[in-house]
C-alpha positions as CSV (number, residue, x, y, z in Angstrom):
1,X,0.0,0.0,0.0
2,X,1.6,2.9,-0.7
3,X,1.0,6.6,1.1
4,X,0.1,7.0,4.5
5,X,-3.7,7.4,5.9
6,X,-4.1,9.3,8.4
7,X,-7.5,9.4,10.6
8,X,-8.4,12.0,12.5
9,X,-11.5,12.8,13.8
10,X,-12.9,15.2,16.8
11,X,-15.5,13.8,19.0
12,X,-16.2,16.5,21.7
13,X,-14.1,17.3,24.7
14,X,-13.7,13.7,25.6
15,X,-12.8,11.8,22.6
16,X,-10.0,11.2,20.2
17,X,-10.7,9.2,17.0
18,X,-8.6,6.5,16.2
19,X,-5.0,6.0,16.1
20,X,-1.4,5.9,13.7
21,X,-3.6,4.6,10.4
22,X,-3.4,1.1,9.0
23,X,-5.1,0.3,5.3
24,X,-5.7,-3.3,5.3
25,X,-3.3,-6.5,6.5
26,X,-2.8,-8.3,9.5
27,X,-0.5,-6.4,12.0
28,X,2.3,-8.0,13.2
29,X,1.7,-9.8,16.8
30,X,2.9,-8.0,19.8
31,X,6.6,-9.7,21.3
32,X,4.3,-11.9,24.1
33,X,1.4,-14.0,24.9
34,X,-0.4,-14.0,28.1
35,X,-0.4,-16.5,30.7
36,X,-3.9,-18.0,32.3
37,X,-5.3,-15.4,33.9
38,X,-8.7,-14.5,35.6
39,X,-10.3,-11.0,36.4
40,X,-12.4,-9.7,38.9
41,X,-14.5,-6.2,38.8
42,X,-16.6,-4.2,41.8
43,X,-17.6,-1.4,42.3
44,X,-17.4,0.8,45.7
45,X,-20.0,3.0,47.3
46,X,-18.7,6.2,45.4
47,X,-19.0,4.6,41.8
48,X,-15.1,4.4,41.6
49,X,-14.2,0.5,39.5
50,X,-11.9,-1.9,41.0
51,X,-10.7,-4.5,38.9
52,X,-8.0,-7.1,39.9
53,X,-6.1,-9.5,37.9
54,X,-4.8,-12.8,38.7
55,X,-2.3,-14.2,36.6
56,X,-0.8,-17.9,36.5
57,X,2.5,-17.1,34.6
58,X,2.1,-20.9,33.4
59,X,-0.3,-22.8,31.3
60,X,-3.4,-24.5,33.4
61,X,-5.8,-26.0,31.8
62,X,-8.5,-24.7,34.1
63,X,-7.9,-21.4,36.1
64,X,-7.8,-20.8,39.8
65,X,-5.4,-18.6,41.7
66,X,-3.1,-20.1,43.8
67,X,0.0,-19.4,46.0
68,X,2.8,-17.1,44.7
69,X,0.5,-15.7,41.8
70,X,0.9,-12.4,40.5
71,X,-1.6,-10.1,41.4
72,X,-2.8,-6.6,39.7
73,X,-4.8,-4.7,41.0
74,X,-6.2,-1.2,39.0
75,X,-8.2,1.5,40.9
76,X,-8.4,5.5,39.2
77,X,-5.2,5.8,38.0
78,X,-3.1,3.9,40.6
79,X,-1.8,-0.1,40.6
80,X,-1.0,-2.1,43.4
81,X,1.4,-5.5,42.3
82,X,2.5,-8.5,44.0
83,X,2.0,-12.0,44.4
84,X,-1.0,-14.0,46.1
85,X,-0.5,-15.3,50.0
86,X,-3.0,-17.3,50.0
87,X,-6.7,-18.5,48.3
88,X,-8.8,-19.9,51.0
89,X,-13.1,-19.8,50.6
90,X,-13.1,-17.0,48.3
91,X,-11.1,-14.9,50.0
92,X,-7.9,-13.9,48.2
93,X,-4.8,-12.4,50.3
94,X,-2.6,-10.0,48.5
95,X,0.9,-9.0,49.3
96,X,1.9,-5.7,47.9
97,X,5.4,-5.5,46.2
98,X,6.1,-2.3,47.7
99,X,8.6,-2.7,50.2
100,X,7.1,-2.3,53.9
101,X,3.7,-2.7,52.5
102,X,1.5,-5.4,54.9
103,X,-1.5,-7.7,52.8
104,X,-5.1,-6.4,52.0
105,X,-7.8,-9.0,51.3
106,X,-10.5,-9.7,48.3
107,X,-13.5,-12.0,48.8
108,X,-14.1,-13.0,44.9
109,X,-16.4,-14.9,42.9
110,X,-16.7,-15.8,39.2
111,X,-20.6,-14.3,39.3
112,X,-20.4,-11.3,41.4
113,X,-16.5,-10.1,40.8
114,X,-15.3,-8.7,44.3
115,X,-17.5,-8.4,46.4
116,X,-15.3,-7.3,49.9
117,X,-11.8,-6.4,50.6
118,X,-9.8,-5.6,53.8
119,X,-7.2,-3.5,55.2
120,X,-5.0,-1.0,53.0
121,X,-4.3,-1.2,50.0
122,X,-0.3,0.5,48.8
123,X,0.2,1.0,45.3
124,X,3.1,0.9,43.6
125,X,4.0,5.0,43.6
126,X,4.3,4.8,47.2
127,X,0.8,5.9,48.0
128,X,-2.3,3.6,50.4
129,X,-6.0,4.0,50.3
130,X,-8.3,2.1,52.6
131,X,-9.7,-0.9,51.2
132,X,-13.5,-0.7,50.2
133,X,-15.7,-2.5,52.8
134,X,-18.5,-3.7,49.9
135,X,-18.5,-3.5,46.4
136,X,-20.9,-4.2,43.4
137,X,-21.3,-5.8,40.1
138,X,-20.3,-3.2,38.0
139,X,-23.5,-4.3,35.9
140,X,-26.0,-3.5,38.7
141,X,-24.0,-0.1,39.8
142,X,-24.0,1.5,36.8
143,X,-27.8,1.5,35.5
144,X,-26.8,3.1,32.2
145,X,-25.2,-0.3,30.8
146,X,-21.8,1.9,30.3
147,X,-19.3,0.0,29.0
148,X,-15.1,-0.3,30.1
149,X,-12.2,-1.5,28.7
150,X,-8.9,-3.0,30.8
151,X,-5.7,-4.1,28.8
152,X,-3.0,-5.7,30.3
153,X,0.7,-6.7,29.7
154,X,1.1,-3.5,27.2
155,X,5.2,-3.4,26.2
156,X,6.7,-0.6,24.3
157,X,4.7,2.4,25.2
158,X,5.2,5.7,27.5
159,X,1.8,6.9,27.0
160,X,-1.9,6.5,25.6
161,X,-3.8,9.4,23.7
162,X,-7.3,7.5,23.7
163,X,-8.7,4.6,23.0
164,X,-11.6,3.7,20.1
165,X,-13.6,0.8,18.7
166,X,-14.5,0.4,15.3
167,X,-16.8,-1.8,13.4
168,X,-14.6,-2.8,10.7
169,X,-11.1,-3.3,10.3
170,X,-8.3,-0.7,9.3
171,X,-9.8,2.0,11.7
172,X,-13.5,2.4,9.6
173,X,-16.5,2.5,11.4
174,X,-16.3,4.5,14.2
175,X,-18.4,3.4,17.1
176,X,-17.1,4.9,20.6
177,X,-13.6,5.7,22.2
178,X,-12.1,8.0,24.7
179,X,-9.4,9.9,25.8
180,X,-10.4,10.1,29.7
181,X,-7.7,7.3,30.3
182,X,-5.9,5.5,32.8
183,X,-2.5,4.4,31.6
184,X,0.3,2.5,33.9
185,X,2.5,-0.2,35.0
186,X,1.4,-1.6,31.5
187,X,-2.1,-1.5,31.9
188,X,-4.8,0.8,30.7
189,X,-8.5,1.2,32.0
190,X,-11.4,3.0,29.8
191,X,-13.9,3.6,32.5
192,X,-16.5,4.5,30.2
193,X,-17.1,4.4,26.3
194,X,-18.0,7.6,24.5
195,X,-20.3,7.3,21.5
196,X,-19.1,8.3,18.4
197,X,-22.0,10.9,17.5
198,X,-20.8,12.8,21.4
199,X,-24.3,12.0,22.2
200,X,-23.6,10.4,25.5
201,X,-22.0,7.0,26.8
202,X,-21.8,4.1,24.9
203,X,-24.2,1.5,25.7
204,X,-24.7,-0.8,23.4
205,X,-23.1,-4.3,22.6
206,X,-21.3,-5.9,19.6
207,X,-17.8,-7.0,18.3
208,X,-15.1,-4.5,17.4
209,X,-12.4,-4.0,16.9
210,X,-10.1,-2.0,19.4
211,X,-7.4,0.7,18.8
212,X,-5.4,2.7,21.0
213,X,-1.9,4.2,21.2
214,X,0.1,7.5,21.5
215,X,1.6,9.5,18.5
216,X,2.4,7.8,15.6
217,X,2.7,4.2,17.7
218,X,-0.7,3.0,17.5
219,X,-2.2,-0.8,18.0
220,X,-4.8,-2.0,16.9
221,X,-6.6,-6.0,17.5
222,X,-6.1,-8.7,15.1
223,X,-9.7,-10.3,15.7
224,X,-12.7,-8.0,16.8
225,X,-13.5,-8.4,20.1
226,X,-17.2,-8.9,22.0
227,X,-18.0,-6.0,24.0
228,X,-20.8,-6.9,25.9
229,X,-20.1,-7.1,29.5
230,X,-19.5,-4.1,31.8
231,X,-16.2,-4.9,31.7
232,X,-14.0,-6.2,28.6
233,X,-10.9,-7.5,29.3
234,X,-8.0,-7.7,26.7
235,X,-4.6,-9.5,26.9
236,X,-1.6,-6.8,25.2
237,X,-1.2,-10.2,22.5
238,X,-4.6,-9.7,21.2
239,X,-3.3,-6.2,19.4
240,X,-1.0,-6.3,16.6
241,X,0.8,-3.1,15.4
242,X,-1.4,-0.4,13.8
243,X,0.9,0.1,9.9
């Protein structure tokens, strides 16, 4: 293909369109594949998301977190890392890897996400919050049907301008994105989807496919993804580099 498209579109205050271009092709795979992993979302009493991450770093053939997992744990802007204690009756304890940092607690379950945590949390830049007593579905706390986004594992970039899904591949088709993004430690978390039209937030369901990136280094997925649940998460191998 020869030239260089470039796609650029304004939606509002809160949205970018997509990302560094792309006309066509499959996009070369990122350098790593995930290992099993399972996530967990709630909700706390002032609407702000949780959602943890626990991550084998080998191949199971069914997933449930065990001793000396890694943990990941996103909440507005901040991440707490570090490895699993212990899994006993739903109840996950979770030792932070910042030095001098003591173990918080998550009672999980595949149905309702986390549902209770415990003690104080410390995130990685050095800062603690108090651990939310109860937390929600995010289904059943946010009555608008919003949807979110959480990748994880992302190598290779200082930085994310937005975040959009498209209906078709090559960045055509704008559906929804944003720019209102939380970006570190190699994760990023779209609280909410933005439709296209700036009409409001992005409710609806449907496979896409997702772009995001900073500059002129933009990624996009190699297969569209379902977006259906409050939540969608997306491993950093599912994106291929946006040509």
């Amino acid at each position: 293909m020869i030239g260089i498209i470039a796609l650029v579109a304004v939606i509002g205050f809160s949205m970018t369109a997509c990302g560094g271009g792309g006309g066509g092709g499959k996009p070369a795979s990122p350098p790593s594949d995930p290992s099993d992993f399972v996530t967990y979302t709630g909700v706390d009493s002032d609407d702000n998301m949780f959602v943890l991450k626990i991550e084998s770093g080998a191949a199971r053939a069914a997933y449930t977190p065990k001793v000396d997992d890694k943990y990941t744990l996103l909440f507005t802007g901040k991440v707490s890392t570090g490895t699993v204690k212990s899994f006993t009756g739903g109840v996950l304890t979770l030792a932070p890897s910042k030095a001098g940092a003591v173990t918080f607690t998550a009672t999980v379950s595949e149905t309702e996400g986390i549902t209770t945590m415990g003690g104080t949390i410390a995130f990685d830049d050095g800062t603690t919050a108090s651990a939310p007593t109860t937390l929600t579905p995010p289904s059943s706390a946010y009555s608008d049907d919003s949807k979110s986004i959480y990748i994880f594992g992302i190598t290779g970039l200082t930085g994310v301008d937005g975040l959009n899904v498209y209906s078709n591949a090559g960045g055509k088709g704008h559906v929804a994105g944003q720019t209102n993004v939380e970006f570190t430690n190699g994760t990023l978390f779209v609280e909410y989807l933005w439709k296209a039209d700036n009409s409001g937030e992005y409710t609806g369901s449907g496979s896409f496919y997702v772009g995001f990136g900073k500059g002129n280094d933009w990624y996009i997925t190699k297969e569209k993804i379902s977006i259906t649940q409050a939540v969608t998460v997306i491993p950093w191998s599912s994106f291929g580099k946006w040509e």
